[in-house]
C-alpha positions in Angstrom: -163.6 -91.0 -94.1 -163.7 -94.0 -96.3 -164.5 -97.2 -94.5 -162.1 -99.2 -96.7 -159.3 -97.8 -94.7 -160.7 -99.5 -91.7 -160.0 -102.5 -92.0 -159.6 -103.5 -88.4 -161.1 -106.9 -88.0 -162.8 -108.0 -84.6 -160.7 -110.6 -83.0 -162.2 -114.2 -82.9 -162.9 -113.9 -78.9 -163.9 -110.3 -78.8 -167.0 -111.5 -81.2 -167.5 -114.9 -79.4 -168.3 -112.4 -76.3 -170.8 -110.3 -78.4 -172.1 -112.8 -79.4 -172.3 -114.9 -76.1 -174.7 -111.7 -74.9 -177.3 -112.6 -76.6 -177.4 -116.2 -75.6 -180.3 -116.7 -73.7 -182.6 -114.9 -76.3 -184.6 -116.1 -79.4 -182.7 -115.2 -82.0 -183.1 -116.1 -85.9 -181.7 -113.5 -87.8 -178.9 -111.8 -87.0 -177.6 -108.7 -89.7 -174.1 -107.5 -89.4 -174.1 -103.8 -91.4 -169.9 -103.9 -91.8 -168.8 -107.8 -91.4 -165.9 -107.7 -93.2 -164.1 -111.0 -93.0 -167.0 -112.4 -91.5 -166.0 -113.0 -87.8 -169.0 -111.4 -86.0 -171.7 -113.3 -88.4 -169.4 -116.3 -87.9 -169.1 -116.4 -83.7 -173.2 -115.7 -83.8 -173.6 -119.1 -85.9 -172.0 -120.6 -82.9 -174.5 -119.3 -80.4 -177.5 -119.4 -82.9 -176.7 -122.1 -85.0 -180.3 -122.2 -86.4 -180.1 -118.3 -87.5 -179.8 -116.6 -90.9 -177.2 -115.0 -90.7 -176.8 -111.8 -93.2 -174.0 -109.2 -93.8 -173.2 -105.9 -95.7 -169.6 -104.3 -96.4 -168.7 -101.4 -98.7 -165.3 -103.8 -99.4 -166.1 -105.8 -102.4 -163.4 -107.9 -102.0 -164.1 -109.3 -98.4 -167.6 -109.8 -100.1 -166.4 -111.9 -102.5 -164.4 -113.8 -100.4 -167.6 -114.4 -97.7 -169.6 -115.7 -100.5 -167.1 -118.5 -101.4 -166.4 -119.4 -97.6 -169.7 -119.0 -96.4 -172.4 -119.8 -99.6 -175.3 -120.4 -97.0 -175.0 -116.6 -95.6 -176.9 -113.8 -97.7 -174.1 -111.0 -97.9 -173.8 -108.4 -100.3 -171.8 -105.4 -101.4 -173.4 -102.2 -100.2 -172.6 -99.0 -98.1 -174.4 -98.6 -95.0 -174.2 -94.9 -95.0 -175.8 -94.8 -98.4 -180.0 -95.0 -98.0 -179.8 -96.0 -102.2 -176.7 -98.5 -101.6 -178.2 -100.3 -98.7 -182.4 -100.5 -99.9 -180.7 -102.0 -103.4 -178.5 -104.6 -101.5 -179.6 -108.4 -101.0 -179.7 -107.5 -97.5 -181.7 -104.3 -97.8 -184.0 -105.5 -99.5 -184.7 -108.8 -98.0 -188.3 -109.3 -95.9 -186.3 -111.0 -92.8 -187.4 -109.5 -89.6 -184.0 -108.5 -88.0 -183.9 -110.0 -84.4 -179.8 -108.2 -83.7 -177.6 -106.5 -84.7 -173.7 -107.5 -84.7 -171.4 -104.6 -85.5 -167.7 -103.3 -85.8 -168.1 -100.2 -88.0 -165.5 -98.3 -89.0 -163.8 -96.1 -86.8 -161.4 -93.6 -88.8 -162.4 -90.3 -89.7 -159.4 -88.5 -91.1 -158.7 -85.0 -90.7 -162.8 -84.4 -90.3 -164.1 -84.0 -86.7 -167.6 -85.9 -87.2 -170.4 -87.1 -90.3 -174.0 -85.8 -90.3 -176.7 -88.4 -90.0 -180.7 -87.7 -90.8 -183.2 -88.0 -87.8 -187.0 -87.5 -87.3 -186.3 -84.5 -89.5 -183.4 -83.1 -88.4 -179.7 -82.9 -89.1 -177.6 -84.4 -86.2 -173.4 -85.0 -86.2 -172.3 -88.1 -85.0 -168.7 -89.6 -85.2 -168.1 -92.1 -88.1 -168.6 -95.3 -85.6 -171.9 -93.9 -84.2 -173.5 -93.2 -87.2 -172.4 -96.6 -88.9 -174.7 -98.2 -85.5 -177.6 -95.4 -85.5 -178.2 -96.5 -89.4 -178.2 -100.0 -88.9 -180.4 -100.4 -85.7 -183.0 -97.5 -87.1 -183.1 -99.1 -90.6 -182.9 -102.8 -89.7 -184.9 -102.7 -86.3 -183.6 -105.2 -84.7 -186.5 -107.4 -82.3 -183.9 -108.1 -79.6 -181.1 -105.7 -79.6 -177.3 -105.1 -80.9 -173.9 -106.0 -79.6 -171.1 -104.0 -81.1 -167.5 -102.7 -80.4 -167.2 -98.8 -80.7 -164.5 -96.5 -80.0 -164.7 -95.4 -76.0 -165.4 -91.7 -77.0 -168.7 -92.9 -78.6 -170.3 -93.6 -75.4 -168.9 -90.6 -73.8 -168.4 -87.9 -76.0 -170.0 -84.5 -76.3 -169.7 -85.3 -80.3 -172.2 -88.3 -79.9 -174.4 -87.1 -77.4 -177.3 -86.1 -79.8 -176.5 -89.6 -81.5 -176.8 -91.4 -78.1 -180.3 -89.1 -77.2 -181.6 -90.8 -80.8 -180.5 -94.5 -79.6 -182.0 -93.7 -75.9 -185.5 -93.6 -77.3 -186.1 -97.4 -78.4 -183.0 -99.0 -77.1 -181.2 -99.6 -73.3 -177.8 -99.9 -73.6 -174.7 -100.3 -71.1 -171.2 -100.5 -71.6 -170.2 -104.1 -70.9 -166.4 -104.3 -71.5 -163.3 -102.1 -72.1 -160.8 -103.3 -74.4 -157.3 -103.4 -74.1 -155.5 -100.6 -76.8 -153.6 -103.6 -78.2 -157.2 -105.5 -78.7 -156.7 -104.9 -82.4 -153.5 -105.8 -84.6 -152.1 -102.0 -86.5 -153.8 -99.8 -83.9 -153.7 -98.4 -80.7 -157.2 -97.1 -80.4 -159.4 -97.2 -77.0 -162.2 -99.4 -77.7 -165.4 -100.7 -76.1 -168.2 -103.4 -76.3 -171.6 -102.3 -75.9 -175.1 -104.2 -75.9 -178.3 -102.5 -76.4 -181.9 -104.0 -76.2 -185.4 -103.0 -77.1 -186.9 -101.0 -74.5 -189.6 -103.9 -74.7 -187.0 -106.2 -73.3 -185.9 -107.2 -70.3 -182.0 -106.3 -70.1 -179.4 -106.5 -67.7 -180.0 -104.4 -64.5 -178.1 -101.6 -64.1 -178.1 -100.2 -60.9 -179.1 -96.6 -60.2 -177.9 -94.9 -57.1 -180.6 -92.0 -56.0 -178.9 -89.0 -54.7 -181.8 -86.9 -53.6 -181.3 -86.8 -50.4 -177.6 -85.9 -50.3 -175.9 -82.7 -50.5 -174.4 -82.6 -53.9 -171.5 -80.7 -55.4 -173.3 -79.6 -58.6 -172.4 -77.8 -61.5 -171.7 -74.4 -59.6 -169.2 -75.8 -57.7 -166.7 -77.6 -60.2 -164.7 -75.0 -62.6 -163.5 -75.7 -66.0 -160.5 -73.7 -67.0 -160.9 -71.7 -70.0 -157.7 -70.3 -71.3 -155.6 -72.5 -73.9 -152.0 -72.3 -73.1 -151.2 -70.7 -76.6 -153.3 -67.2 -75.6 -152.1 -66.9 -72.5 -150.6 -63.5 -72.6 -148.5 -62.4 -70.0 -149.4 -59.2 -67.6 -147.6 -57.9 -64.6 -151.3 -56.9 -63.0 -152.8 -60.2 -63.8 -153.4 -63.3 -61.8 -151.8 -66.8 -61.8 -152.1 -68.8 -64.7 -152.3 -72.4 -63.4 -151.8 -75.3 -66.1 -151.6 -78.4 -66.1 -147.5 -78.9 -66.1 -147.7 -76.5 -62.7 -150.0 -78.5 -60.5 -147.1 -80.7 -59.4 -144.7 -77.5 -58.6 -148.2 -75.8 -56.9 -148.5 -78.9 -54.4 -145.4 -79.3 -53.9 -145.3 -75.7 -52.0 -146.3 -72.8 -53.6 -147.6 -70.4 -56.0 -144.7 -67.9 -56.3 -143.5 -69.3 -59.8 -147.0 -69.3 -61.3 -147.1 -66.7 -64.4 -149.3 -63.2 -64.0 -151.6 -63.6 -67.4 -154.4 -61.7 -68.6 -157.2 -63.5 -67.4 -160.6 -64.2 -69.8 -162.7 -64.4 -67.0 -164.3 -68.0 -68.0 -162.3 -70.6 -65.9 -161.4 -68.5 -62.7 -161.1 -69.9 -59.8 -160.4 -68.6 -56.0 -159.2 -71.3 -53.1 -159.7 -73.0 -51.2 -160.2 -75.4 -54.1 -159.0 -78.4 -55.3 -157.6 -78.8 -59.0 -156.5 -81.9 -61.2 -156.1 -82.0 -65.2 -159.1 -82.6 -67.1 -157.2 -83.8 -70.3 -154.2 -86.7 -70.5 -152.9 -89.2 -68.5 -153.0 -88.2 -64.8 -151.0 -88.9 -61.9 -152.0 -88.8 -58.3 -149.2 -85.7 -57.8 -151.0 -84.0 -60.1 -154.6 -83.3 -57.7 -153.9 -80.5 -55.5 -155.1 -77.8 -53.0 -155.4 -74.2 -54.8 -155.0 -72.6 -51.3 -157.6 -70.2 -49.8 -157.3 -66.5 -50.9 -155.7 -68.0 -54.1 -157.0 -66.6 -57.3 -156.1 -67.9 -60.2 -156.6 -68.3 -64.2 -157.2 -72.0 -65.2 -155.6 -73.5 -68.4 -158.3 -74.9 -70.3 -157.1 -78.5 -69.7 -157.5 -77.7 -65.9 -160.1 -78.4 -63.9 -161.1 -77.4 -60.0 -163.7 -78.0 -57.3 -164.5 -75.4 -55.1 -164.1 -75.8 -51.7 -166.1 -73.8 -48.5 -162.9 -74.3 -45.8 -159.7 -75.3 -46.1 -160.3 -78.4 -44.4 -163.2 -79.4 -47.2 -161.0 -79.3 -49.8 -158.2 -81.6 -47.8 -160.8 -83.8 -47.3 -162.1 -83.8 -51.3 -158.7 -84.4 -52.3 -158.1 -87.2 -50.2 -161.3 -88.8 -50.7 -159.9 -88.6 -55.1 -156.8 -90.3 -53.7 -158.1 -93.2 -51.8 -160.6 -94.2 -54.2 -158.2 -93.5 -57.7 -158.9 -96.0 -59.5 -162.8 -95.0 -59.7 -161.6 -91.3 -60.4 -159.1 -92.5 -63.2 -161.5 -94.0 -64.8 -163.7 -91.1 -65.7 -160.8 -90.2 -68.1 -162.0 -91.6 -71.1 -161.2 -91.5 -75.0 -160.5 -93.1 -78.3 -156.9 -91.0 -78.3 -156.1 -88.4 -75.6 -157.9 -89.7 -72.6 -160.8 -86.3 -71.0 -163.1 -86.2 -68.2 -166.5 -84.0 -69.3 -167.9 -81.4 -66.2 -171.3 -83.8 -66.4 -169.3 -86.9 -65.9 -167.0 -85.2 -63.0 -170.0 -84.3 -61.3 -171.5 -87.2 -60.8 -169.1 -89.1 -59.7 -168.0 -86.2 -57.1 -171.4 -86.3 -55.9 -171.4 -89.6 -55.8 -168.4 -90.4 -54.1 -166.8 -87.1 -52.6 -169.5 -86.2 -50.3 -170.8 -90.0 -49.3 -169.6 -89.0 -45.5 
């Protein structure tokens, strides 16, 4: 999980965005808690040519090199993760007031599956990324906001939700860009920009769509399957096992090929209904009617929508079909692209039931 394996540098017009942001606000220090070569820092001098501009990285060697190219910023060698490393830096210990943040933080984790961070006295896990951002902006408290570029499952992920809870309580934040997979040079990772600002702030508007008065979908309604294709266990008195590589087959005209399976009893579903995959890339083909009296055992990287008639679930998956790229884009991810129930819901009750 070392940071010095990350050494994925933000590309010059990706931080002159950032950067750009911020423009309109009064902004004289601006802290960058992993600048590496120096390009954030370097893109805010542009917009706030009057700022101090400060920087910490765990690389000693892109340190180094800042210092000689840039003598008038205050960088030092320091890890952000470390409470010690950081308070004993140049930067740590400085008595700026922090105005924003600018960060790119590391995104690789290895073989682990999340880091730990501390928080009003408790223990929280947090990818790599998100707890790089939660340390700087709780430590350096920045007076306007942040601007950084995270992996997309940081802003979607059931992993970060505890870390996004902690960032909800003093900052706004919205998602204002998606970048492409081939943003950065060596990797292929999903990627975002996000900008954050002091509840105290005025920040962009975000509109809010109230859904009080319409008849929702809810939680009870959408199914997500439960069995992983590697336990399914075959069983002449069990019911259809539906996965993900038979929804094409299933809408193209039938059930009669679906395997009997011992079901588990989480992620059963009985039509009418209208399934989709909830994990991978998706295709259009692949969003189809369960039909009614139809009970089946979904795959765990299946998901359905119950239906009351026949003629409601037509109607739910052609509302998904006319309006796919909305629906495709609830697939989110740093790798494999997922949709989560709460983020399905939403948009379903958002969207399906608008007529």
């Amino acid at each position: 999980m070392s940071a010095l394996a990350d050494r994925y540098y933000t590309p010059v017009d990706v931080a002159e965005r950032l950067a750009m942001a911020f423009r309109c606000f009064d902004v004289s220090v601006v802290i960058d808690p992993a600048c590496g070569d120096g390009r954030l820092l370097a893109a805010a001098a542009k917009v706030f040519p009057a700022a101090s501009l400060l920087g910490i990285d765990v690389d000693r060697s892109a340190i180094r090199k800042l210092r000689l190219r840039q003598p008038s910023w205050i960088v030092s060698n320091a890890n952000m993760l470390s409470q010690q490393s950081r308070r004993r830096s140049v930067v740590g210990s400085t008595d700026l007031k922090c105005d924003l943040v600018v960060a790119n933080p590391p995104f690789s984790m290895g073989p682990s599956k999340g880091c730990f961070f501390e928080y009003g006295g408790g223990v929280f896990r947090a990818s790599l990324a998100m707890r790089y951002l939660l340390e700087s902006v709780f430590f350096f408290r920045p007076s306007v906001g942040f601007a950084a570029v995270l992996p997309e499952s940081s802003a979607y992920s059931v992993m970060d939700a505890e870390a996004r809870a902690c960032l909800d309580q003093f900052y706004s934040w919205a998602v204002v860009e998606r970048l492409p997979r081939t943003a950065f040079a060596g990797t292929r990772a999903r990627s975002i920009l996000v900008i954050g600002w002091n509840k105290g702030r005025i920040g962009p508007r975000l509109a809010r769509t109230s859904l009080a008065k319409r008849k929702t979908i809810g939680h009870e309604k959408l199914v997500r399957g439960g069995l992983p294709m590697h336990e399914a266990r075959e069983w002449k008195f069990g019911i259809p096992f539906l996965h993900t590589t038979a929804l094409v087959p299933l809408g193209a005209g039938g059930a009669g090929f679906l395997p009997q399976v011992f079901p588990i009893g989480r992620g059963i579903v009985m039509g009418p209904a209208v399934a989709f995959p909830r994990i991978g890339e998706i295709g259009k083909g692949q969003v189809v009617v369960i039909p009614a009296g139809l009970r089946v055992q979904l795959s765990d990287c299946v998901m359905a929508v119950r239906a009351d008639t026949a003629s409601d679930a037509a109607r739910i998956r052609k509302t998904i079909l006319s309006r796919w790229d909305g629906f495709a884009a609830l697939f989110k991810g740093t790798g494999a692209r997922y949709v989560t129930v709460d983020r399905m819901v939403a948009w379903l009750d958002e969207q399906v039931l608008l007529g």
